[in-house]
N, C-alpha and C positions, 0 to 999 in steps of 0.2 A: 504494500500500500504506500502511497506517496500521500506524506502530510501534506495538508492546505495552508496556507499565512494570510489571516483576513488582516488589512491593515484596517482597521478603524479608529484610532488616539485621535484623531484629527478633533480640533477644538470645531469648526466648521463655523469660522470667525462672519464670513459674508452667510450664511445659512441663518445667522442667531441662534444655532447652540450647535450641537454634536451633531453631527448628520447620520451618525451610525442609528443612534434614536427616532429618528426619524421614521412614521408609518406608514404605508401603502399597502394595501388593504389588508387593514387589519393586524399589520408583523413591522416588528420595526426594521429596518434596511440590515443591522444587526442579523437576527434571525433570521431572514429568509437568506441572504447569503453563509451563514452555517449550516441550515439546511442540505442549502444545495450542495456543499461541498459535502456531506453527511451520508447525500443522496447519491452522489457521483464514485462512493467507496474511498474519499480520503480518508486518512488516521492517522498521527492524530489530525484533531482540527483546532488550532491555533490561535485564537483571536488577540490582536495587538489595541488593548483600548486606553482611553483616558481615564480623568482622574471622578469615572462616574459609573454607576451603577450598570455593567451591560447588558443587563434582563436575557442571561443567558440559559436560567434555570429550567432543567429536563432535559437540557441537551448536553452531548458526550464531548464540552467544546473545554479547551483550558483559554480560560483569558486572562493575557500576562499586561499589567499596568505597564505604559510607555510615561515615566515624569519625566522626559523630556519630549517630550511630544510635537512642544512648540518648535521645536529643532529641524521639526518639515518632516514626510515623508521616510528618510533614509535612517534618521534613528530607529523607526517604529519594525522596518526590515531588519535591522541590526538586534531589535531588542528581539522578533519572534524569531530570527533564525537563532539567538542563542539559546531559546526554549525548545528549539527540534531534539529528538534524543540522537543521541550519539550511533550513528552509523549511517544515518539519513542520505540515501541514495540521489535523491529530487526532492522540491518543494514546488508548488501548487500555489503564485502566490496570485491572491485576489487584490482589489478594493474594494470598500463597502459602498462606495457610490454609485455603481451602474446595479442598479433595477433589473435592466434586461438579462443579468448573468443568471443561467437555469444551472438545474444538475445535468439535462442531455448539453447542454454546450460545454459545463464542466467533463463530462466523459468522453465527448469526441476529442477534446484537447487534451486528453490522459493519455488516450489510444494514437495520436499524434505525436508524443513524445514518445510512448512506449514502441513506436515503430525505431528510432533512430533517442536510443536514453543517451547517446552525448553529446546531443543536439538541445538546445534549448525549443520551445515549441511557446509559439505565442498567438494572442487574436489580434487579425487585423481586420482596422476599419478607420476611416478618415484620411485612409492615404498611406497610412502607417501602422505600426507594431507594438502592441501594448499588454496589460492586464486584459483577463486572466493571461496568467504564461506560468509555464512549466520550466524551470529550470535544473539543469543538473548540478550533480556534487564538486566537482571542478571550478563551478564558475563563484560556490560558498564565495572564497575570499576576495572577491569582488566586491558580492555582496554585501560583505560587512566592511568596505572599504568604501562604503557609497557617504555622501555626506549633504546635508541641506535639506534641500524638501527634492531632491533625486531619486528618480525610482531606478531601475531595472530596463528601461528604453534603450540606452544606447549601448547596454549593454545585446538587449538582445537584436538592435540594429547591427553593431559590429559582427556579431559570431552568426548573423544569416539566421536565423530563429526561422522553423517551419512553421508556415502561418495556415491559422485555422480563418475564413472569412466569418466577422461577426456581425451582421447589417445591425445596425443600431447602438454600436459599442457604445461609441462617442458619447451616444448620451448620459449623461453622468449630472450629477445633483449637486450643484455647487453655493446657487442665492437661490432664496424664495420664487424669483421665478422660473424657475427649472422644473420647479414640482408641475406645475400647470402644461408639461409637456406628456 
């Protein structure tokens, strides 16, 4: 099984609070992407949150506090890959902003890495190569070599990442009017 890494710490400063909190229909953006990583056969499941309650209860998820949060992005990868347990093959990693991310588009993009595991596998949509993505145990000290609010992008621009097409990645929950889409 290949663990998942939900980022979610994000303060979600233009949103007015956490955006991991945040509801649609009926689950908070939280929950339903642990779900789906639950659903898709990760293990473990990973959640990276702030300094707030993650309404993670009934699910099989660990979620590891980011107090540096405000540090962007690349702390929050630094703090759940150090929660992966020791021998961790790949990571599975998510963000809790896109809505659209299911558990079948998580399992096509499993089965896309597991075709070629020292390849990094990513979804593309808007032109480019993003979250969800799959990455291998090689490219670990990278990862925890990232710094600011940097994800995993040019990471897996560089190493050619096998892309899964995502129609509707892009859309991601950033201010209040985002939800209205």
């Amino acid at each position: 099984m290949i663990p998942a890494l939900i980022l979610a710490a994000g303060a979600g400063r233009r949103m007015g609070g956490p955006k991991a909190l945040l509801v649609i229909e009926g689950e908070s953006l939280l929950r339903r992407a642990a779900r789906a990583a639950l659903a898709a056969g990760c293990g473990p499941v990973v959640a990276v949150v702030g300094a707030w309650d993650p309404g993670l209860q009934g699910l099989a998820v660990h979620a590891v506090p980011n107090p540096d949060a405000a540090e962007g992005m690349a702390s929050s990868i630094r703090v759940g890959m150090a929660a992966l347990p020791a021998g961790t093959e790949a990571v599975l990693i998510l963000a809790v902003d896109q809505p659209a991310v299911d558990a079948d588009l998580l399992r096509r993009l499993l089965a896309l890495a597991a075709a070629d595991p020292s390849r990094p596998a990513a979804c593309a949509y808007a032109g480019t190569l993003g979250v969800p993505a799959v990455l291998p145990r090689r490219l670990f000290p990278e990862l925890m070599g990232l710094q600011g609010d940097r994800g995993a992008k040019g990471i897996l621009l560089r190493e050619g990442a096998a892309s899964l097409p995502f129609p509707g990645g892009e859309a991601d929950l950033d201010t209040p009017g985002d939800l209205g889409r």
